[in-house]
N, C-alpha and C positions, 0 to 999 in steps of 0.2 A: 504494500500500500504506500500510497507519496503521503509525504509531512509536507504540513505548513505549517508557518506559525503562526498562533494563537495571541490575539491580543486581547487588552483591556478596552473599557471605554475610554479609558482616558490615551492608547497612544503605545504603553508602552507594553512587553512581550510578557505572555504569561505563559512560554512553552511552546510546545507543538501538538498538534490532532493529526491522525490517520487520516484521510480521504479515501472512501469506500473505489476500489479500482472498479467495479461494476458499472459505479454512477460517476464518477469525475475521470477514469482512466481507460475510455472505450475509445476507436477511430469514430470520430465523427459522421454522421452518417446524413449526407447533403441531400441529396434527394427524397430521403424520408422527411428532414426538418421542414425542405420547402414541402412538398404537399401539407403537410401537417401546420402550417400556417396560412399555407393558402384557404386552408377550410377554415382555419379557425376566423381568418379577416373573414371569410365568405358566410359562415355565419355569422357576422355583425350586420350585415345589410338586412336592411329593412326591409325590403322587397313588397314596398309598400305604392310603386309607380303603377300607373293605371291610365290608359286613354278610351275615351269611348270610341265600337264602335257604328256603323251605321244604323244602326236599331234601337242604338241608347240616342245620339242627337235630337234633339227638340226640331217638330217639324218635320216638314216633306212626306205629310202624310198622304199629297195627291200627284198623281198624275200631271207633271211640269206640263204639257200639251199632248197634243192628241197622237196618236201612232203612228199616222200613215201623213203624207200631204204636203208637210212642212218642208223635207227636203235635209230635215235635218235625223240627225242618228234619234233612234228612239231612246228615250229615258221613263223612268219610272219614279224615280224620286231626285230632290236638287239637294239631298244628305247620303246622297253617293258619294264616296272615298275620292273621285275625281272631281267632285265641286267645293267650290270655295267654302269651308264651313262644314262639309260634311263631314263623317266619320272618319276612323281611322285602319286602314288595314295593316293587318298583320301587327298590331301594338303593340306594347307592353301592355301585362296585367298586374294584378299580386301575386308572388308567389314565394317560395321559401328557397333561400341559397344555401338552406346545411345540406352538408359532405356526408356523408358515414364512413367514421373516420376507425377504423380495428385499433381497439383500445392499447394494444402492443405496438403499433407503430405511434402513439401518442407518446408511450412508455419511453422507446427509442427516441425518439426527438427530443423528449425533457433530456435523457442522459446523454445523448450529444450535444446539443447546445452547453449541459454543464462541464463535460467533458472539453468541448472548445474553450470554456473561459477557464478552465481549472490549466488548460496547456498553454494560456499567454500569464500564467501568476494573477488572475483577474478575478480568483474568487481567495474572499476574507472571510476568516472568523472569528469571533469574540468570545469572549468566555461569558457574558451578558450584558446586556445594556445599563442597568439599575439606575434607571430616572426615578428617584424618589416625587419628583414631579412634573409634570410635562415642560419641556424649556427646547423652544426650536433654536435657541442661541446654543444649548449645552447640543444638541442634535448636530449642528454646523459642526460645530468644534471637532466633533468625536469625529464626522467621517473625513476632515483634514487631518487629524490626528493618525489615522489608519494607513492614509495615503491615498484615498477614495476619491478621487475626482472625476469632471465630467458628470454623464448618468450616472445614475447608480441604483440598484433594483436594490432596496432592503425586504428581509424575508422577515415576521414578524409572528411569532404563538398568539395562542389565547392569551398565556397571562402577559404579555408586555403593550397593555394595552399604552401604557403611560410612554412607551416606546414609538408606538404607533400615532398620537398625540402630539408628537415632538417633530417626527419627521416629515408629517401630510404636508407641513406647508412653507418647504422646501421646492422650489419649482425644477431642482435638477431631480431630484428623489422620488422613486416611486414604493409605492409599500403594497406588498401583494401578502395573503398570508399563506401560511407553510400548506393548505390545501389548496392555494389556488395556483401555485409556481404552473408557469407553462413555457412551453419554449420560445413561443414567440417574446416573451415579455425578458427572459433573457437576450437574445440576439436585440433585442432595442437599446440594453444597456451594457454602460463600458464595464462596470463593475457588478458583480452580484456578492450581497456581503449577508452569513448569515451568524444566528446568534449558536452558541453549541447545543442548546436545546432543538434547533430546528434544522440542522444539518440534516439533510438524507442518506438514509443508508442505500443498502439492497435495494430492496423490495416495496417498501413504504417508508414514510419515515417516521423517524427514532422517537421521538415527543411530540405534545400536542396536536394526535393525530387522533380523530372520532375511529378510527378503523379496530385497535386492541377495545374498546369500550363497548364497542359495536360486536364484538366476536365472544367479548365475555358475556353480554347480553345473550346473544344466541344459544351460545353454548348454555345460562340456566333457563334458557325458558325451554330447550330442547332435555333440559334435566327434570325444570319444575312441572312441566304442563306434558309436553311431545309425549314422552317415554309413557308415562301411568295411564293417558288416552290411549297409546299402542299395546299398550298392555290388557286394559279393558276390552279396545276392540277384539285383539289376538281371542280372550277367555270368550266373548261372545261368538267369536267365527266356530271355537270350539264347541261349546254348547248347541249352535247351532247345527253343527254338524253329526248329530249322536242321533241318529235316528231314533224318533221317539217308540215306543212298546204301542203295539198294541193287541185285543183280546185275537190268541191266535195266531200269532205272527213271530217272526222270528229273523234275526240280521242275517245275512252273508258272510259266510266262513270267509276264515282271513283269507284266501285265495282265490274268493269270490264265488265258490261255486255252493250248489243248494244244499240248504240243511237238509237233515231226512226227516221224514213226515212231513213236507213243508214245499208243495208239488207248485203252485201259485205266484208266479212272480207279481211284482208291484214296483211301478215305477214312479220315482217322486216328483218328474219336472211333467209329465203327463198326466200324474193322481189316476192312470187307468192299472191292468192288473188282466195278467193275460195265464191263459190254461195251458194244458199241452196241447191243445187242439187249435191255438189262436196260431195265423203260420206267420206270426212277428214273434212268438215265442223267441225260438232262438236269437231271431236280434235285439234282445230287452236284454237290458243291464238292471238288474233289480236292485233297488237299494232295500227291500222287506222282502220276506217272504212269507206266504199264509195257506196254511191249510185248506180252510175251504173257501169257497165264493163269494158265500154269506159272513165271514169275517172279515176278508175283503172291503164288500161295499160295507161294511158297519163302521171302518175305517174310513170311509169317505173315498175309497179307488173305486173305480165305474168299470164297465166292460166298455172294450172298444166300441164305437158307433157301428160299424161291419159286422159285428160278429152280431148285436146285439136285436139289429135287424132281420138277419138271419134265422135267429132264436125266436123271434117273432112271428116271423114269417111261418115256421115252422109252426111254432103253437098254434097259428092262427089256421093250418092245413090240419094240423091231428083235431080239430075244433068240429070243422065244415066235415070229415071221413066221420067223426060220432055219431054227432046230430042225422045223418042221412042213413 
């Protein structure tokens, strides 16, 4: 990792700091920073320009003259795109100029651009600011004291707020804070100066950053709430899944095949119940099994509509052969 040193507010050296090589010691990477600026200016526009056209203009809702006669080209209305005052074609409208921008080449652009000023000596660090009270006269001071001239982009935490009070009104200085750094707002300035609380590491950075707060959040509500819900649900899929008893009836041996005394399959996404005589027999997958017919339907499973017609049909012939 490269050393710099480490100053005070006031100027003079309190040491040196590491600089993470991931974030300050990469080849800068050019064509990624420009696209990744170029979106970011392209979403600032407002993309709020609009011209009307010949259907929005006021007017020209008759017939200029008549069709034929005149000698002249026929027209229809005088808020045609080719008359003085008429609409416009082909305009501008509103529309939205954001980019979609892959969150990892944002990633790359912040670390090359810090990378570019970390390889001209153009990034400072302090050990803190400690403005006991806001002073843009004690702000000046400090960043001639550092050697800070020209622009200069200050990175600033939550708690330096009194830091950030001191430096706004500064017309060389700009104050971004530690979640808002971006690449473009480095490449604008000569200097980027941070405090050691707000230095970036790796991967995110090191202090006052919502992201550790955010993950320990997660992590208890995925302890206090997720879990004992998934747990509940797990015990209900199980419950649910216990075929209930009923008079006459009997589960499926653990390899599926039928109990003995127990000839009646039952199927439970159908609630029908089929004989050895029914010809889906074999392809029912029975979650019960039941002795008789009448135990069956006392469980609430029906005979097929097919078969049951059938059985009808039947009784209704052994009926009309008596009677005669």
């Amino acid at each position: 990792m490269a050393q710099i040193t480490k100053f005070t507010a006031t100027g003079s050296k309190a040491g040196t700091i590491d600089l993470d090589d991931a974030t300050f010691g990469i080849q800068p990477n050019v064509p990624v920073m420009h696209q990744v600026v170029t979106a970011q200016l392209a979403a600032r526009r407002a993309g709020t320009q609009s011209t009307k056209t010949r259907s929005e203009v006021r007017g020209g809702g008759a017939k200029p003259f008549r069709q034929k006669g005149t000698g002249n080209a026929r027209q229809g209305s005088i808020r045609a795109p080719h008359y003085s005052g008429g609409g416009i074609a082909l305009g501008p409208k509103p529309r939205s100029y954001v980019q979609k921008t892959p969150k990892k080449m944002i990633k790359l652009a912040l670390r090359s651009a810090l990378s570019d000023r970390a390889s001209e000596g153009k990034v400072i660090v302090i050990d803190g600011w400690k403005f006991d009270t806001p002073s843009t006269k004690a702000a000046k001071a400090a960043l001639a004291s550092i050697g800070a001239t020209g622009k200069v982009l200050v990175v600033v935490g939550r708690d330096e707020a009194s830091a950030a009070l001191s430096f706004r009104n500064l017309t060389s200085v700009q104050l971004v804070a530690i979640g808002e750094l971006n690449a473009y707002d480095i490449l604008c300035n000569e200097y980027v100066v941070f405090s050691e609380a707000t230095l970036p590491g790796v991967d995110e950075f090191a202090a006052n950053s919502v992201k550790p707060a955010k993950a320990v959040a997660s992590a208890q509500l995925v302890a206090e709430v997720v879990e004992p819900v998934a747990e509940e649900v797990a015990a209900e899929d199980v419950a649910a899944d216990d075929t209930p008893e009923w008079a006459g009836s009997a589960k499926a041996l653990d390899d599926g095949s039928q109990p003995e005394g127990f000839p009646i399959k039952g199927n439970a996404d159908s609630m029908l119940y089929h004989n050895s005589d029914s010809p889906f027999y074999d392809r029912t997958v029975a979650e019960v099994w039941f002795d008789t017919e009448d135990n069956a339907e006392a469980a609430g499973f029906s005979k097929p509509p097919s078969q049951q017609k059938a059985q009808d049909a039947a009784a209704a012939a052994d009926t009309e052969s008596e009677e005669s």
